[in-house]
C-alpha positions in Angstrom: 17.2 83.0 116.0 17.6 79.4 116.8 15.0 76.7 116.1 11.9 76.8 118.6 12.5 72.7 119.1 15.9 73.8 121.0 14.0 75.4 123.8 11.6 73.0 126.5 8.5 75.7 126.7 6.9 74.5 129.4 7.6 76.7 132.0 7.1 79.9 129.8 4.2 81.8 129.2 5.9 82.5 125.4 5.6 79.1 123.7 8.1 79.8 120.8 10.2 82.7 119.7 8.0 84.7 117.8 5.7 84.9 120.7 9.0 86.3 122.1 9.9 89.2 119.5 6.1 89.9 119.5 5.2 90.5 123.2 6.1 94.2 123.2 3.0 95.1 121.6 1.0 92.6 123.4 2.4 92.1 127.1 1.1 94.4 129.7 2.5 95.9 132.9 6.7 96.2 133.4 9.1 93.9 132.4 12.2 94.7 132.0 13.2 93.1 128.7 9.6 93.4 126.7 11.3 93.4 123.3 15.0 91.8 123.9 14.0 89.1 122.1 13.8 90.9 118.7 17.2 90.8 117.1 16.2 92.6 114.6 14.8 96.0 116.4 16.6 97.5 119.5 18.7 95.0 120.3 20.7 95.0 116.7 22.4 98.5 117.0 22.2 98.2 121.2 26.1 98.9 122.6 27.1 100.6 119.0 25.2 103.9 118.8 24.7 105.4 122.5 21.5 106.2 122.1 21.6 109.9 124.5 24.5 111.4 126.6 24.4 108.7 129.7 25.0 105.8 126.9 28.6 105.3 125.6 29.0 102.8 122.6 31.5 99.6 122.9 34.2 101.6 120.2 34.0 104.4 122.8 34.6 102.6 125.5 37.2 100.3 124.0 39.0 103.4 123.0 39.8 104.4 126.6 42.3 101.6 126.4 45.6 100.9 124.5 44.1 98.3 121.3 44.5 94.5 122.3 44.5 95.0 125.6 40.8 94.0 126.5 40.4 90.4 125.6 38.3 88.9 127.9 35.0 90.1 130.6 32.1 89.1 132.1 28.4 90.9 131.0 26.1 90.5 134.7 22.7 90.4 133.9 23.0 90.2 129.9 19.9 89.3 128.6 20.1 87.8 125.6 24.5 88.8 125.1 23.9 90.9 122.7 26.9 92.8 124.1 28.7 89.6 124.2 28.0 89.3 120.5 28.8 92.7 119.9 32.2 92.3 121.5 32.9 89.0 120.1 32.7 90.4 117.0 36.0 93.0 117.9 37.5 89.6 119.4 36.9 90.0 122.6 35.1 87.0 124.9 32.4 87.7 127.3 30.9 84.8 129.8 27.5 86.4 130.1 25.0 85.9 133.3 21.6 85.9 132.5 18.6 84.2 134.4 15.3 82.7 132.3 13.3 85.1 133.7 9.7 85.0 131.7 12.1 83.6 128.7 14.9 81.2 127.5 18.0 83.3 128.1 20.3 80.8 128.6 19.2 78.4 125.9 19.3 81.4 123.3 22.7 82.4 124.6 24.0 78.7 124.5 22.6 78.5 120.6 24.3 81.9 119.3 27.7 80.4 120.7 28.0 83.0 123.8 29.1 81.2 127.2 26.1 81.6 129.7 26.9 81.2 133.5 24.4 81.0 135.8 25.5 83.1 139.3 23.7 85.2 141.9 25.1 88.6 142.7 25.1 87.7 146.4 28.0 85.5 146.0 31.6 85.5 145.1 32.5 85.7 141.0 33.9 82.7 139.7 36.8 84.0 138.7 40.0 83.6 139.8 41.7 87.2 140.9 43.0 89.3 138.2 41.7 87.8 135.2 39.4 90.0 134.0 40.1 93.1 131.6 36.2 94.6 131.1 33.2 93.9 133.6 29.9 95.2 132.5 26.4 95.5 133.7 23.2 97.1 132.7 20.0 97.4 134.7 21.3 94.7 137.2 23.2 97.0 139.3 21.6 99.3 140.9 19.4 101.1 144.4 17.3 97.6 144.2 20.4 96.1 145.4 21.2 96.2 149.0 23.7 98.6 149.7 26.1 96.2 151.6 25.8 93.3 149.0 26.3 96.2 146.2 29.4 97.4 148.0 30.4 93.4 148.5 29.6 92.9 144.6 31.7 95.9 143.5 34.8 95.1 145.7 34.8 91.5 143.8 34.8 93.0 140.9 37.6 95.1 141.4 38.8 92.0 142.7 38.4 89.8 139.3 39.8 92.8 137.1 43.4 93.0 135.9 44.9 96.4 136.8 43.6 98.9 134.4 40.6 96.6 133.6 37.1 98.6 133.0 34.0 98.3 135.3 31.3 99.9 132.7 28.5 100.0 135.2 25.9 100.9 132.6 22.0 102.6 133.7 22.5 102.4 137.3 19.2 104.1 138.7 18.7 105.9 141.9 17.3 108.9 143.1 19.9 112.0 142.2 21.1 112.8 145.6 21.6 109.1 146.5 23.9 108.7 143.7 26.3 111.3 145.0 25.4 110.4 148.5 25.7 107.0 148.8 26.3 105.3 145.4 29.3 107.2 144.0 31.1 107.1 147.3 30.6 103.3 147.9 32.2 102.8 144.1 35.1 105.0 144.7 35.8 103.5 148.4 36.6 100.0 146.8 39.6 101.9 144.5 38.0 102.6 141.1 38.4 105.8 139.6 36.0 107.7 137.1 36.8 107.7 133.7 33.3 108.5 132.7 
């Protein structure tokens, strides 16, 4: 964890980062990243041990693809790049999006030596076409999203990735028929196909 005097506080309810790593047990009401902070609990074995049947681990995932040939991705909505970090650490590079919602994302990302980009999923990647091998997202993605900026979002990503790249579109939520019904379909209309 980096030093509290690399983060301006004002605008956060948290003053420092053990406020942070402790507001799980204290913080009422949803947020979607209570205990992200915390290095040390969840977010330490997060993307290595799939944690039930929906989850796949990074090794998994990497496996579905001849060794060396992912190298570089982008992480939407990663939180604190703890799957940047986790990749980083099999050599590949992730640029991570993250906003400082209730917290210093960006700052923490920044400090731990993970390139943070600030972007809104309503507007083009900045990525040149075909330069991607991996794209992932958890949580960001999902029936909150406006259908037609979804379907605009997922054609850029298709867009950004190198043929054979991975879109690991990870905890998408929606009701069960809209999945099959509305979700599924708009994925496989842009030209990605299911590996999993």
């Amino acid at each position: 964890m980096p030093p509290d005097s690399s983060v301006v506080w004002t605008t956060y309810s948290c003053k420092n980062y053990t406020c942070l790593i402790n507001r799980k047990k204290k913080q009422k009401g949803f947020n979607d990243c209570k205990d992200c902070f915390d290095l040390k609990g969840r977010e330490r074995t997060r993307w290595t041990t799939p944690d039930d049947g929906l989850n796949f681990g990074i090794d998994e995932v990497l496996a579905m693809r001849k060794p060396g040939t992912v190298r570089i991705g982008l992480d939407i909505g990663g939180g604190v790049a703890t799957f940047a970090v986790k990749m980083m650490e099999r050599n590949i590079t992730i640029v991570t999006s993250s906003m400082n919602l209730n917290g210093p994302f960006n700052s923490l990302i920044a400090s731990i030596g993970v390139v943070s980009l600030y972007m809104s999923i309503s507007q083009r990647l900045p990525f040149f076409d075909n330069t991607l091998d991996i794209v992932h997202s958890m949580h960001v993605l999902s029936n909150w999203v406006p259908t037609r900026v979804l379907h605009f979002l997922v054609f850029d990503v298709y867009k950004v990735l190198r043929s054979g790249g991975l879109f690991w579109l990870n905890h998408f939520f929606c009701a069960g028929e809209q999945l099959e019904e509305v979700y599924a379909p708009l994925i496989r209309s842009v030209g990605f196909n299911e590996l999993k």
